[in-house]
C-alpha positions, 0 to 999 in steps of 0.5 A: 237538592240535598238527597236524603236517607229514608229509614224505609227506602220508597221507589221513585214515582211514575211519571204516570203516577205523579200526573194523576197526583196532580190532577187530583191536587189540582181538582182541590185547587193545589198546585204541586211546585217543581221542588216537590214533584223533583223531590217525589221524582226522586223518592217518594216519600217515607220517614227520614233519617235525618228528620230534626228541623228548626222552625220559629214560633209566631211570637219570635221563639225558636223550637224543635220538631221532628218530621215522622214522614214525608208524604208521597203519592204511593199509597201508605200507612202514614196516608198519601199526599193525596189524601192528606190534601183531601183531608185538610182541604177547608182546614188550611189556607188554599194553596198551602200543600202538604209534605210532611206530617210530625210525629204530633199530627202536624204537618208541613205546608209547602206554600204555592200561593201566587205561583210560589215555591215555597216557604214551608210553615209547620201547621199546628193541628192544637191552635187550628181555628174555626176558619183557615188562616195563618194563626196556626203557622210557624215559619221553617223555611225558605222553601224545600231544598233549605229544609232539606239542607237544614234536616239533622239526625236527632241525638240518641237518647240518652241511657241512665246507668244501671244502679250498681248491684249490691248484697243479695242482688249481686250475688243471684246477678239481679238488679 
């Protein structure tokens, strides 16, 4: 699995940490797969450097996200994963796992139904409906180690030029 840049750098978790997060997730009925916990194994989440992804919209349309952080089991300000299961326990379809939120508050679902390790969709909080189903969800991809892959730096901005200084505002160096 690709090792990613972390613009702030989290230790790798405990295994006696990484037990308790799955016991928790297991109480509201998740299932942390092998390429999450490898992942979290590794480091334990953070916002990445590398953090642009492709996903396909419901009607077939290609689109463009960021990931502002990876969940982790380590408390953080951008919440744990723990917590953000509790949160959008009733709110997403059993077995679909948090592992990454938007800078939007969406987040990135790790599909572990029937055992499986993967896809990942993005879950769009804006079209959530009253009951979970897959309504809200847009296809990113295969499984973990693709997005992985798949993630790119996003361009720099761009910068307009200054406006050339001209009469009074060149001479006293103003713009």
């Amino acid at each position: 699995m690709r090792q990613l840049d972390f613009k702030d750098h989290q230790p790798p978790v405990s295994p006696e940490e990484l037990a308790a997060a799955e016991a928790a997730l297991a109480e509201l009925g998740h299932r942390m797969p092998s390429s999450y916990r490898e992942f979290l194994a590794a480091h334990d989440g953070g916002p990445p450097v590398q953090d642009m992804f492709d996903y396909t919209e419901r009607d077939g349309g290609g689109e463009q996200d960021r990931i502002h952080f990876f969940l982790g089991v380590a408390e953080s300000p951008d919440g744990d994963l723990v917590e953000t299961a509790q949160a959008l326990h009733g709110r997403v379809i059993p077995g679909l796992l948090p592992v990454a939120g938007d800078p939007f508050g969406n987040f990135l679902l790790l599909d572990t139904r029937d055992g499986h390790d993967g896809p990942i969709w993005l879950w769009d909080h804006e079209l959530e409906p009253d009951e979970p189903d897959e309504s809200n969800l847009s296809f990113v991809a295969a499984d973990l180690a693709t997005l992985l892959e798949n993630l790119r730096p996003a361009p720099a901005p761009a910068t307009e030029p200054k406006p050339e200084r001209t009469g009074w505002r060149r001479l006293l160096g103003r713009s």
